[in-house]
N, CA, C and O atoms as a MOPAC input file, in Angstrom:
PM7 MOZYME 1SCF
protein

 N      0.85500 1    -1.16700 1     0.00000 1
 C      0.00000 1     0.00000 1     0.00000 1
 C      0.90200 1     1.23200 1     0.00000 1
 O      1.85300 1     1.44000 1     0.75300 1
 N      0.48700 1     1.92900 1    -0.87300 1
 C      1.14000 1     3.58600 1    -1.35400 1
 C      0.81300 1     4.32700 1     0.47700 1
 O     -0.00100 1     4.16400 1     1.38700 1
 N      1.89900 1     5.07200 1     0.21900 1
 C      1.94400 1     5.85500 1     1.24900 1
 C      0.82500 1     7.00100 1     1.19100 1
 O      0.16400 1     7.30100 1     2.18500 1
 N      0.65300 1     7.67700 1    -0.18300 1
 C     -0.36800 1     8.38500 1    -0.11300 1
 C     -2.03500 1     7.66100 1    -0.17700 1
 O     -3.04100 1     8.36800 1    -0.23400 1
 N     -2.06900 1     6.23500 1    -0.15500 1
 C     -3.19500 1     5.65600 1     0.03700 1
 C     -3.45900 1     5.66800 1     1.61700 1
 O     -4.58800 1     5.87800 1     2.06100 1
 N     -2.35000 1     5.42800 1     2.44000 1
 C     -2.49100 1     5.20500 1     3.61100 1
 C     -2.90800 1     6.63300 1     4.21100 1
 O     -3.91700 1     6.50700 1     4.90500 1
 N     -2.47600 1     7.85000 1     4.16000 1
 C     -2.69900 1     8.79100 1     4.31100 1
 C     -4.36800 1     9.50500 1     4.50300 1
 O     -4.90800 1    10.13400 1     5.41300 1
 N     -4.78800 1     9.06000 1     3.21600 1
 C     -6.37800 1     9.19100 1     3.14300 1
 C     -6.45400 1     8.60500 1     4.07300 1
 O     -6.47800 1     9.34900 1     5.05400 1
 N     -6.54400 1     6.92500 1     4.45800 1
 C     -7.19200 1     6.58700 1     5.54200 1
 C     -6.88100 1     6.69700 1     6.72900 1
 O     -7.66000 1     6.35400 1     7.61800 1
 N     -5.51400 1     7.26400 1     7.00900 1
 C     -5.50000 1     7.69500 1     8.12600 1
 C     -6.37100 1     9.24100 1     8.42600 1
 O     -6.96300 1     9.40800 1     9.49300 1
 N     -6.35500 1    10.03500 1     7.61600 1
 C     -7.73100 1    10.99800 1     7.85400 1
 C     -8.90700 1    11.21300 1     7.43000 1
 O     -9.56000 1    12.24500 1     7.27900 1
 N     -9.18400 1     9.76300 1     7.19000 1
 C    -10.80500 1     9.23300 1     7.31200 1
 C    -10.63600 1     8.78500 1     8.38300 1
 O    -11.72500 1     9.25400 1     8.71500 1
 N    -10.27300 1     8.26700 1     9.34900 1
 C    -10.01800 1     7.52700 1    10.36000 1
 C    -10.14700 1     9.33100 1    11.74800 1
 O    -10.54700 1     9.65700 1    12.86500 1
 N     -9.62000 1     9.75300 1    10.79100 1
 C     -9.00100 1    11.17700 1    12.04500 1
 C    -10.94500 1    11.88900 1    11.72200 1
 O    -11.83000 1    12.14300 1    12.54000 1
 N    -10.93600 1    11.94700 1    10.88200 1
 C    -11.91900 1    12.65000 1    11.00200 1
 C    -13.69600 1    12.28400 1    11.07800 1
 O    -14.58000 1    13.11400 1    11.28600 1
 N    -13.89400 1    10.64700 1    10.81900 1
 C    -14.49900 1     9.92400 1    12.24700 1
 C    -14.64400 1    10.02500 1    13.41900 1
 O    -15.68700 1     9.89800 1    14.06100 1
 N    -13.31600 1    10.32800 1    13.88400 1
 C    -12.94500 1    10.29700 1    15.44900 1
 C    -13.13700 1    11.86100 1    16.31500 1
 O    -13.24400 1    12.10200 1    17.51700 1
 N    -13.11900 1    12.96100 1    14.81500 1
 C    -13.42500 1    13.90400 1    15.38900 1
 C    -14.94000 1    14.42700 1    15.37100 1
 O    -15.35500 1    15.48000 1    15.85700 1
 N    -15.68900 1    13.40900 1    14.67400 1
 C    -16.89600 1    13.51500 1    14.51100 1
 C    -17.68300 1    12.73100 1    15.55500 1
 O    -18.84300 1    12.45300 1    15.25000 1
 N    -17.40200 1    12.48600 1    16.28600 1
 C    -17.21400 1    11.12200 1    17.58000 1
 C    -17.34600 1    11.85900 1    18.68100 1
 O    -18.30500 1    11.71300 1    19.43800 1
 N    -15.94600 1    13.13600 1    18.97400 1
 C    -15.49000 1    14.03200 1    19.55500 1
 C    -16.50700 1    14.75600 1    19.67400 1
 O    -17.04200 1    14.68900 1    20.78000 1
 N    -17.18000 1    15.72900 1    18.60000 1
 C    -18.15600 1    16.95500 1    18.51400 1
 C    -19.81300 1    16.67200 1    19.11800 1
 O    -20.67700 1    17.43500 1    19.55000 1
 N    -19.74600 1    15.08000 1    18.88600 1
 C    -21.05200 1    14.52100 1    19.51400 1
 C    -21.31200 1    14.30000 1    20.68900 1
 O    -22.38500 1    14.62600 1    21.19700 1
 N    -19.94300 1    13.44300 1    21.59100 1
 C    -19.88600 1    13.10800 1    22.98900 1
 C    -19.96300 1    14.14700 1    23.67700 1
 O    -20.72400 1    14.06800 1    24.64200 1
 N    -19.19900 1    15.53600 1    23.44800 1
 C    -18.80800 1    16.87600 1    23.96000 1
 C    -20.18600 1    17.54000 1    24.93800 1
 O    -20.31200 1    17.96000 1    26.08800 1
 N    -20.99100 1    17.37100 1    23.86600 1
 C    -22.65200 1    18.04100 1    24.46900 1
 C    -22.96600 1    17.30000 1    25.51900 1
 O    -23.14100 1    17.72400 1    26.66100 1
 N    -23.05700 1    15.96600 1    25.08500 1
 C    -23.58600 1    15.29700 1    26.40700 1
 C    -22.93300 1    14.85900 1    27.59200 1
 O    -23.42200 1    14.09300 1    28.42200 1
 N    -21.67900 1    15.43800 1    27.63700 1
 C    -21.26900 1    15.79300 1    28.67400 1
 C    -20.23500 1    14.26800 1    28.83300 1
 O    -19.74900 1    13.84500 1    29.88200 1
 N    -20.12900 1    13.76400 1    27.69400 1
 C    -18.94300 1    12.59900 1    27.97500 1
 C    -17.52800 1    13.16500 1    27.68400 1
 O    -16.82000 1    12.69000 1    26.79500 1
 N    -17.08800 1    14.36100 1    28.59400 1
 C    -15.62500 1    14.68900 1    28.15000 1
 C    -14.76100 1    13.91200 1    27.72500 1
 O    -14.40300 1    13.67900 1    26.57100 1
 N    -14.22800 1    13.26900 1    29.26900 1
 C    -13.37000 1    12.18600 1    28.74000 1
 C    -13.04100 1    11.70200 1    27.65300 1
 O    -12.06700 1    12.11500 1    27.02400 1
 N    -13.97500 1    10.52900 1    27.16800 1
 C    -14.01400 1    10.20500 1    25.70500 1
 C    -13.69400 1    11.28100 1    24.95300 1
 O    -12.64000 1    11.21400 1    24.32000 1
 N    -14.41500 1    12.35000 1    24.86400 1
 C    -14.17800 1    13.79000 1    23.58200 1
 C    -13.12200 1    13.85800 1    23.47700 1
 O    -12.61600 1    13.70900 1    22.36500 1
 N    -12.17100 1    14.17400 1    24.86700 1
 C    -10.81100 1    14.81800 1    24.39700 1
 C    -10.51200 1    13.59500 1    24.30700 1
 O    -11.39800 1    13.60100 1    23.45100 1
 N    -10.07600 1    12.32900 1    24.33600 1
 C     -9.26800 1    10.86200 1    24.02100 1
 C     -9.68700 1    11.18400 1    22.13200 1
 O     -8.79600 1    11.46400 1    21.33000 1
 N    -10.88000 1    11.08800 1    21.81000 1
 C    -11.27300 1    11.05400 1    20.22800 1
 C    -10.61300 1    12.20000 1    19.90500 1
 O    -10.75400 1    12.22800 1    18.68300 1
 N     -9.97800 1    13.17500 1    20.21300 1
 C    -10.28700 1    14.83800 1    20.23800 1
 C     -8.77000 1    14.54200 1    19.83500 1
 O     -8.30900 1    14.69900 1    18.70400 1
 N     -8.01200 1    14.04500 1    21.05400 1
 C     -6.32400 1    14.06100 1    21.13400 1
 C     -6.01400 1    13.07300 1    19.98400 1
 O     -5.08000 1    13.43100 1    19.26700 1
 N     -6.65400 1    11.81600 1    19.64200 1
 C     -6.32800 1    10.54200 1    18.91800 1
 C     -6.56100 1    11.25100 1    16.80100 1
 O     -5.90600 1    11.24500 1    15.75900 1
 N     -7.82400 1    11.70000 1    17.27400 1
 C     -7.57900 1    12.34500 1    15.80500 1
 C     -6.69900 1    13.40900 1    15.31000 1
 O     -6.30800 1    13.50300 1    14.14600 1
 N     -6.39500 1    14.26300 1    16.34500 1
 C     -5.46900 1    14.92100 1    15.73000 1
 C     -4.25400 1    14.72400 1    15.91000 1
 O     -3.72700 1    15.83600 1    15.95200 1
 N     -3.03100 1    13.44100 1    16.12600 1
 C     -2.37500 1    12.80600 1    16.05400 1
 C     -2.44800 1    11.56400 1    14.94300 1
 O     -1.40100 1    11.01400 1    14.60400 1
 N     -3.72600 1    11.15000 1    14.39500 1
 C     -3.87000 1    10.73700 1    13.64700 1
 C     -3.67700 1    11.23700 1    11.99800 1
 O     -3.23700 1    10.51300 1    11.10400 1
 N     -4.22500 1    12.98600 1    11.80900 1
 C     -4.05400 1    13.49100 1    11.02800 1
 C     -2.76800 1    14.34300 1    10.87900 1
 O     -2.38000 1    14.82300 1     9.81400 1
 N     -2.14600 1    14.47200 1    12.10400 1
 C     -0.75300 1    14.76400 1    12.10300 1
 C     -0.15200 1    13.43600 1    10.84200 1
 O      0.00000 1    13.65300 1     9.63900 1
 N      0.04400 1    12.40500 1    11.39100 1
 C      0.46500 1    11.57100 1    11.04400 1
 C      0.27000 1    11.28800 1     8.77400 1
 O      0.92000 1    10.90700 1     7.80000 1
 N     -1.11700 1    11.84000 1     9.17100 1
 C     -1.83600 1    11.83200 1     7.81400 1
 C     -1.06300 1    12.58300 1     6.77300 1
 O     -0.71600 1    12.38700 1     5.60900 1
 N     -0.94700 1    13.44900 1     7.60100 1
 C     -0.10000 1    15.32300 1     6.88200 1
 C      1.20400 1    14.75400 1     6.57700 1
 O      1.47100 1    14.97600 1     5.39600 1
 N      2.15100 1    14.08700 1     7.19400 1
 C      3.18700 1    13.57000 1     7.01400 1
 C      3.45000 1    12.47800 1     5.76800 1
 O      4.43300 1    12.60200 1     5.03700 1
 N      2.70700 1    11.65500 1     5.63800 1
 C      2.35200 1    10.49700 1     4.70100 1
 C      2.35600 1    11.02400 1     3.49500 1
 O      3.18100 1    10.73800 1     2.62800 1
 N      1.09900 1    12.11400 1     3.32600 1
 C      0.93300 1    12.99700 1     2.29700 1
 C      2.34800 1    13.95500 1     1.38500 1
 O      2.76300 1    14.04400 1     0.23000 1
 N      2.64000 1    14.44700 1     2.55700 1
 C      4.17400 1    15.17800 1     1.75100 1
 C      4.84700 1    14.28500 1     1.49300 1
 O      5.28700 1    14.26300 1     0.34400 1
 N      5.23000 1    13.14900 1     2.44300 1
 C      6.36600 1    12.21000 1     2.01400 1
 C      6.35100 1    11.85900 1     1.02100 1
 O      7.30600 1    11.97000 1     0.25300 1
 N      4.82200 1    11.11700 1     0.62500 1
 C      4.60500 1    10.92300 1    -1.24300 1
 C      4.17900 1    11.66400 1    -1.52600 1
 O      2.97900 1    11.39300 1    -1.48000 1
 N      4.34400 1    12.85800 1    -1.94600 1
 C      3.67500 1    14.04800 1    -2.85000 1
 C      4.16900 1    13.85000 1    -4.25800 1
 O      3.33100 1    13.81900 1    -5.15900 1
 N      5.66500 1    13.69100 1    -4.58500 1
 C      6.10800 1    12.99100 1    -5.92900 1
 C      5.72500 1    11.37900 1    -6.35700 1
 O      6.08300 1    10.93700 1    -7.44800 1
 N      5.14300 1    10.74900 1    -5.61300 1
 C      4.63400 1     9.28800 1    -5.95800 1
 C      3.78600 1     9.42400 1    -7.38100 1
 O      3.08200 1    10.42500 1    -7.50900 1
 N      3.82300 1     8.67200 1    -8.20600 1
 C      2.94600 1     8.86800 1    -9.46700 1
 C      1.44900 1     7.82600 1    -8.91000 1
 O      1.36000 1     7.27500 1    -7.81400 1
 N      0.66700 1     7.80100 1    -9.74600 1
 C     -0.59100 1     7.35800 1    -9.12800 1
 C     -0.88000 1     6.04500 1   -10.22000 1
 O     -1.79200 1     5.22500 1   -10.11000 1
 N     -0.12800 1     6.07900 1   -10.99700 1
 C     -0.27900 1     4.81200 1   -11.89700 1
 C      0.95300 1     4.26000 1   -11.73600 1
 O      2.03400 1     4.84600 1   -11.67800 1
 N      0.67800 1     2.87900 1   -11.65600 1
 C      2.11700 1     1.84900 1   -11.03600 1
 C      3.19300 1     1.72600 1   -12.51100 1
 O      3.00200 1     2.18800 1   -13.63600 1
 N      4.25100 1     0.99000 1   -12.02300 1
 C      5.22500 1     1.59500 1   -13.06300 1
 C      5.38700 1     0.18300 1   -13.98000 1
 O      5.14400 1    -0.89600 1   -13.44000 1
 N      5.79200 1     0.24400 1   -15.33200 1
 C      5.81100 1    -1.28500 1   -16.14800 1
 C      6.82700 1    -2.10400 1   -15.50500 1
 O      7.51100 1    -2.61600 1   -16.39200 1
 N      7.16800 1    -2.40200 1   -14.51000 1
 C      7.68100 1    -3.15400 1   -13.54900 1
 C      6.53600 1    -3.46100 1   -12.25400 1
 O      6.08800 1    -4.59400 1   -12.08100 1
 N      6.36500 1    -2.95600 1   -11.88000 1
 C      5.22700 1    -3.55900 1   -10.76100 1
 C      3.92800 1    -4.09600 1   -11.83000 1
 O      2.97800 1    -4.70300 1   -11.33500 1
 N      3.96600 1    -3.89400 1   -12.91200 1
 C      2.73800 1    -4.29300 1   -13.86200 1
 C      3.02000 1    -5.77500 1   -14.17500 1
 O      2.12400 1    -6.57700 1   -14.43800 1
 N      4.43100 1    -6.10200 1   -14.12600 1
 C      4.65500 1    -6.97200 1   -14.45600 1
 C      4.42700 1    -8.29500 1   -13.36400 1
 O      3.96400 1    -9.39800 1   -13.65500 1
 N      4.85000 1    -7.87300 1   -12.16900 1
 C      4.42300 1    -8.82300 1   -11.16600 1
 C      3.41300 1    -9.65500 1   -10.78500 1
 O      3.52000 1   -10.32500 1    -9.75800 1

């Protein structure tokens, strides 16, 4: 798996979790909020990183991995 594939799902994953976060908040389940709150945005940290690292990755595989 491409690094910039992983990326997306790590902030689909982040931003689940912050949608998780914005819901518990009202009803008064802090705890949880900030754990979803802290986890997603360490998650999309992580995301942001993935992303630049492959920013030059091409998106179509190369006539060597075609071949495999």
């Amino acid at each position: 798996m491409s690094a910039g594939k992983m990326a997306v799902i790590f902030f689909a994953i982040a931003l689940v979790l912050t949608l998780v976060s914005c819901v518990l908040g009202p009803f008064g389940i802090s705890g949880w909020a900030i754990a979803c709150a802290v986890t997603a945005c360490f998650l999309a940290c992580v995301a942001l990183f993935l992303a630049v690292s492959s920013w030059k990755e091409t998106d179509d595989p190369s006539e060597e991995e075609k071949r495999k």
